[in-house]
Structure formats: structure tokens, C-alpha cells
C-alpha positions in Angstrom: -153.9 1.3 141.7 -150.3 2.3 141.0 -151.4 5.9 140.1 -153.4 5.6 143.7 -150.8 4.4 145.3 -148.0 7.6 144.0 -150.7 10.1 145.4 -150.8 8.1 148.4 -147.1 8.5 149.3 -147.2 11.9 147.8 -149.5 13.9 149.7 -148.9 11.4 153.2 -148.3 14.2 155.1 -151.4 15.9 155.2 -153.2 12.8 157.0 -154.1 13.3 160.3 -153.7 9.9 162.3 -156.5 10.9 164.7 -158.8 10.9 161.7 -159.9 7.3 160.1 -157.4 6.2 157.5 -160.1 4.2 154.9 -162.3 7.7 153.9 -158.8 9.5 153.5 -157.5 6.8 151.6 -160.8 6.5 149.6 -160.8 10.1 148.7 -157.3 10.0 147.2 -158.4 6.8 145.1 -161.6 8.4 143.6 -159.7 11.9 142.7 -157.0 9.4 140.9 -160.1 7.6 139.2 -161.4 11.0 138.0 -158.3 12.2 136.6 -157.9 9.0 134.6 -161.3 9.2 133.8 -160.9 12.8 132.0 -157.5 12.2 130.7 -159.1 9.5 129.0 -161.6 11.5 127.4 -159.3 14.2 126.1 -157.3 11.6 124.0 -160.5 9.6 122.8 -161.9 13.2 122.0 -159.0 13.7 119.7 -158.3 10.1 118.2 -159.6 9.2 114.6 -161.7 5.9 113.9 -160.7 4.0 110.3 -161.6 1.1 109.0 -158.4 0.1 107.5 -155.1 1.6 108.2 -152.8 2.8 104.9 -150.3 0.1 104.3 -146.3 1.0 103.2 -144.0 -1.6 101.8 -140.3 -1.9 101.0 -140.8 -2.2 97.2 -139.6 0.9 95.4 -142.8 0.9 92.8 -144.8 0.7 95.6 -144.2 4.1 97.6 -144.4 6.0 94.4 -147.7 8.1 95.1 -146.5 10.5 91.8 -147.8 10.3 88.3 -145.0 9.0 86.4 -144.5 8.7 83.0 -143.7 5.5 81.0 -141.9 6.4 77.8 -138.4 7.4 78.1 -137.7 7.7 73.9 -141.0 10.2 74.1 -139.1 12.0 76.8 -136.0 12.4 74.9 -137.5 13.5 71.9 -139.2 15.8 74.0 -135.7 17.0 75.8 -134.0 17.3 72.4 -136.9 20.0 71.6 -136.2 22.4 74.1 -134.1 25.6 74.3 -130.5 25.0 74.7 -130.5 26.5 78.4 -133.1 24.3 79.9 -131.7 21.4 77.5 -128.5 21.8 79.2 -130.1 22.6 82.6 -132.4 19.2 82.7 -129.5 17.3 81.6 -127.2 18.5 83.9 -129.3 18.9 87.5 -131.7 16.1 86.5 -130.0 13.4 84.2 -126.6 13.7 85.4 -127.5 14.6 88.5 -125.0 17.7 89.5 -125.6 20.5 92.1 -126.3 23.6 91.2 -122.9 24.9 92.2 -121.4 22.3 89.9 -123.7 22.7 86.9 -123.5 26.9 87.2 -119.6 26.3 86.8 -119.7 23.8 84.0 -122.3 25.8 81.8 -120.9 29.4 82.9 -125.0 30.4 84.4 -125.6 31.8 87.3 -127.2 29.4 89.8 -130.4 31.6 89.9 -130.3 31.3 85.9 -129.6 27.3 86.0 -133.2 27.4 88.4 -135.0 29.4 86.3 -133.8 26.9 82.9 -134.9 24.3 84.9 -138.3 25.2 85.8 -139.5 26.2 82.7 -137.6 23.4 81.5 -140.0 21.0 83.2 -143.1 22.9 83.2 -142.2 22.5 79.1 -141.9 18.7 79.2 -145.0 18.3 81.5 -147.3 20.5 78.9 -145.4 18.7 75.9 -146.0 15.2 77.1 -149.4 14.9 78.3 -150.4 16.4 74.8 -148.7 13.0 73.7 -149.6 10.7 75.8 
């Protein structure tokens, strides 16, 4: 009706008051109704039906969607194992949590270098601890 009603006051000046006013007015409405009528099919056309929505909560365990891994003595053995670089790059970037600015001053690497050390670094401690677990 409201929708109707806009279009109404819109386009008022093309009625001619010589002409009856309920066909005018009647012509306006079923335009609006169309145009509803499509917009609603565009959005339905594009909307996704599921049963049951995916649910989030505030816990931090519960947001966790990564694999994680439950041994920390297993990982420090496996830290201790690596080459000094990446040893020095996990511990700085990951367990100390420095920037790469900061760590590439402290150690004397480039920050490209400190990247590299801790890539491999990981990739390392992935392949070494699924083998243990």
C-alpha cells in the first residue's frame, strides 16, 4: 500500500482529471504489485534453505576450527631438535611473540631470512609431530 501510495504521488502529474481516477489509480497499484512480485523472486532465487544454522559461542575452545595439538613437552623436544635458525626463529616470532622487525634486530637475519626460518621451521614440527602422535 505504502509502495502504491509513493508511485501515486510520484507520477500525479500525468493524471488527466477528465479521465476516471479508480482505473488510473488501479493501474499504478498492479505495476507496484508486479514489481514486488519480481523483486521477490530475485531474492528467493538466490537465498539458501538449511535445516539448522551453524552456531558460534563466546568460549575460546569453542571457535577453534584448527587441528591443535595436545602435548606441549612433545613440542619442546621437538623445538629443541631443530636447526638453530628456525629454533631461534619459532621462539622468537611464535613463543615470544616479536615482530619481525624486532626479531631480525635481535638475531642479526634479515626479515626475509627470519620468514624463511620460520616456515620451514613449522613445516618441520608439523611432519615431526604427527609421526609421534
Amino acid at each position: 500500500m505504502q509502495d502504491t501510495l509513493l508511485s501515486l504521488h510520484v507520477v500525479r502529474a500525468t493524471y488527466d482529471p477528465w479521465r476516471p481516477f479508480l482505473p488510473w489509480l488501479s493501474a499504478i497499484a498492479r505495476n507496484r504489485i508486479a514489481d514486488g512480485a519480481r523483486r521477490y523472486a530475485r531474492r528467493v532465487a538466490n537465498e539458501m534453505a538449511v535445516e539448522k544454522l551453524p552456531e558460534t559461542f563466546s568460549g575460546h575452545g569453542t571457535n577453534m576450527f584448527e587441528e591443535t595439538y595436545g602435548d606441549p613437552e612433545a613440542l619442546l623436544q621437538a623445538i629443541r631438535r631443530l636447526p638453530r635458525g628456525q629454533r631461534s626463529a619459532i621462539e622468537m616470532l611464535k613463543l615470544r611473540e616479536l615482530s619481525l622487525k624486532e626479531a631480525a634486530e635481535i638475531s642479526g637475519m634479515s626479515v626475509s631470512t627470519l620468514k624463511v626460518a620460520l616456515h620451514r621451521a613449522v613445516k618441520a614440527l608439523r611432519t615431526t609431530l604427527r609421526k609421534e602422535a
